[in-house]
N, C-alpha and C positions, 0 to 999 in steps of 0.2 A: 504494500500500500504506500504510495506515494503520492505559481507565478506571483507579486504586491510592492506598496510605498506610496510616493508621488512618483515612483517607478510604482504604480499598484499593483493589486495584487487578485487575486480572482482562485480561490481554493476549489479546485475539480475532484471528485472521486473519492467517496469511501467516507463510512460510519456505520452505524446501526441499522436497524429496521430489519433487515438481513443478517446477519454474520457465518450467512454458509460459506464464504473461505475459510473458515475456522472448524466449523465442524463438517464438513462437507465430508464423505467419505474418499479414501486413496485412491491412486490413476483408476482408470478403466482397466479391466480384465482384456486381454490378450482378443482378436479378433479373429485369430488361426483358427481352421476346425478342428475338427476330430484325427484330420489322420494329420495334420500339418509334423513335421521334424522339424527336430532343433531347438536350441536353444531360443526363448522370447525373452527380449528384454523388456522391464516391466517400462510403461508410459514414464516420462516425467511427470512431477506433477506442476499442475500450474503455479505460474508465480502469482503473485498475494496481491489485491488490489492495489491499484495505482491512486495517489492522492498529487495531485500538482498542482501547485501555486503559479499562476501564470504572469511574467510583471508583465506590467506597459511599459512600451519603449519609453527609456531615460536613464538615464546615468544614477544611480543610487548613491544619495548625501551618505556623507562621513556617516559610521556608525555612531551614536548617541554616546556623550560624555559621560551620563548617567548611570549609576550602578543597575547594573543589568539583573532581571528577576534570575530568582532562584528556586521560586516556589512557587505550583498553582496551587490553590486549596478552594473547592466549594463544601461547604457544612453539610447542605443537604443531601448530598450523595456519600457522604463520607469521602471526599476525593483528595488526595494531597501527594502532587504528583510533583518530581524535580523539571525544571525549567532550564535551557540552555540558550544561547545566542546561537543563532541562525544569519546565511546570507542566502545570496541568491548563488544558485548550481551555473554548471557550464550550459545546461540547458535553457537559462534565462528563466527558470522556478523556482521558488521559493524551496529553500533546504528543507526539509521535515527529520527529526530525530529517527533511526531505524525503528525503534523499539517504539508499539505505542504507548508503553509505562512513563514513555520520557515527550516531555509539551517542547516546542520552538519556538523564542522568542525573537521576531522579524528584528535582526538589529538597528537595521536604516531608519526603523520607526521609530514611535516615540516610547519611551519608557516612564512608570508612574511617578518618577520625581523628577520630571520634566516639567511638571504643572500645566501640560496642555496637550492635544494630539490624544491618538487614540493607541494604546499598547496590543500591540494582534502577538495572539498565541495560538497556535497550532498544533495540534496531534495526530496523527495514526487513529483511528477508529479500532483497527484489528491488523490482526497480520495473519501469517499463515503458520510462519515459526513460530512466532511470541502470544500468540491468542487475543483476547479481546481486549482493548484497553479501558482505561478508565473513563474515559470521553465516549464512550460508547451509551452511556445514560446520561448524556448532554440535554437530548430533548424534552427530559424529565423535570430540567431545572426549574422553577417557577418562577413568575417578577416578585421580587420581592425579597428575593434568597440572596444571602449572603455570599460573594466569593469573595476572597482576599489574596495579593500575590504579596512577598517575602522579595526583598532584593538583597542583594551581596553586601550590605550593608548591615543588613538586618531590618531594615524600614519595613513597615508592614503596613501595606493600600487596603484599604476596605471600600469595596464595591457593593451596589444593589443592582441587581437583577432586574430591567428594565423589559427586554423580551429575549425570546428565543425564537427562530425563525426558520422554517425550510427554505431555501431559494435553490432554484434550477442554476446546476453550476457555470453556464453558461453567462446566467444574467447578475453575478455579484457586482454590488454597484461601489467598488475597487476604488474610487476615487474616493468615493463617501468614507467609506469602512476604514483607508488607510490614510487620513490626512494625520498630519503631525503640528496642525492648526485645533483650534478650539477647543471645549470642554474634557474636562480630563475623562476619559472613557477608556474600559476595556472590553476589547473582541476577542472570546474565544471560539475558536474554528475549526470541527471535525467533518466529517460526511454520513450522511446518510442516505434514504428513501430507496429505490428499486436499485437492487447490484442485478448488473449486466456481466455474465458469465463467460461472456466470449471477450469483453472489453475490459476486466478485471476491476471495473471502476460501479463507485452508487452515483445515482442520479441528479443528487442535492447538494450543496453545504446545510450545516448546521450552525446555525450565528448564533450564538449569545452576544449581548448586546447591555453593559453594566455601567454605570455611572461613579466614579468615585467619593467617597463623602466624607472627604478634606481634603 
C-alpha cells in the first residue's frame, strides 16, 4: 500500500471498508490438470495496495524549522501511533512510512508550532506483510473527539475533531487541504471505500479534518 504542499498533494488508494489484502486467502492453486508433469511453481502473491500522494507541479519550500511531530494519538480509538518526517519520492509522491503502524509527517508542510497552515499526516490503511493498521478505524472518529500530536520537543497540540470525510481520490481539493497559510489545523489521511483487486488500490481518501485549541 502506497503526491501534496503548495506542491499539493492529493492521497490515492487504500484504507478500510475492505481489508481483503490482508486477509484475503494465498496465490491461486496451480491451473495444470490432472495429468500435467513437473514441477509448478506456486503464483506470486500480489503486492499490497498502493497509497500515493500525488504533488502538483512546484518546487517544494525548505522543510519546516519547526520540531517535527513525533506522535499521533486519537482517544477514541485508542490510537497512539509514532510519526516520522516524510518528502516527496523520485516519483513526485508523497513518501508514506512502509509499515502502517508508522503515520508520515509531509515535511514541506506546516507543522503545529508553526501557528498556522494545516499539518497533513498520512498512513498505510493495511499492508499485506504488516496487516491492518491503526488508521484503518479512521472513519469511526466523530466531530468532537479529541486527537493530539506530541512533537520532538515534547509540545503536545490538542485538536477537535471537526469532520471526517470520504472523497473520491481523484477529487482531493490539494490546494485547500495543504496550504501552510491560515488557521492552525490538522489533516489526517488514510484510504478507504471499494478496493479494486486488479488495481491494488480503494476508491476514497479518508480526511479527518481537526482544528487546534491553542
Amino acid at each position: 500500500m502506497r503526491r501534496l504542499l503548495v506542491i499539493a498533494v492529493s492521497l490515492t488508494a487504500m484504507m478500510l471498508a475492505a481489508c481483503a489484502p490482508v486477509s484475503e486467502a494465498g496465490p491461486p492453486p496451480s491451473e495444470a490438470g490432472p495429468g500435467a508433469t513437473g514441477t509448478v511453481s506456486p503464483m506470486p502473491a500480489p503486492p499490497s495496495p498502493q497509497v500515493s500522494v500525488p504533488v502538483a507541479p512546484a518546487t517544494p519550500r525548505a522543510a519546516a524549522d519547526s520540531p517535527a511531530p513525533e506522535r499521533l494519538t486519537i482517544r477514541s480509538l485508542g490510537v497512539d501511533m509514532p510519526v516520522e518526517p516524510v518528502g516527496v519520492a523520485d516519483s513526485g509522491e508523497m513518501q508514506i512510512p512502509e509499515r502502517p503502524t508508522t503515520a508520515g509527517w509531509y515535511r514541506f508542510g506546516s507543522a503545529p508550532a508553526d501557528g498556522q497552515g494545516t499539518t497533513v499526516v498520512a498512513a498505510h490503511v493495511d499492508d499485506r506483510e504488516y496487516g491492518i493498521g491503526p488508521l484503518a478505524a479512521l472513519r469511526d472518529v466523530r466531530v468532537g473527539d479529541v486527537v493530539t500530536v506530541t512533537d520532538a520537543d515534547g509540545a503536545v497540540t490538542e485538536y477537535l475533531t471537526e469532520s471526517v470525510t470520504y472523497i473520491p481520490r481523484a477529487e482531493l481539493p490539494v490546494d485547500h487541504l495543504f496550504t501552510r497559510e491560515g488557521r492552525r489545523t490538522l489533516a489526517v489521511i488514510t484510504c478507504g471505500g471499494d478496493f479494486d483487486q486488479q488495481t491494488r488500490t480503494y476508491s476514497d481518501n479518508v480526511v479527518l479534518i481537526a482544528r487546534a485549541q491553542s
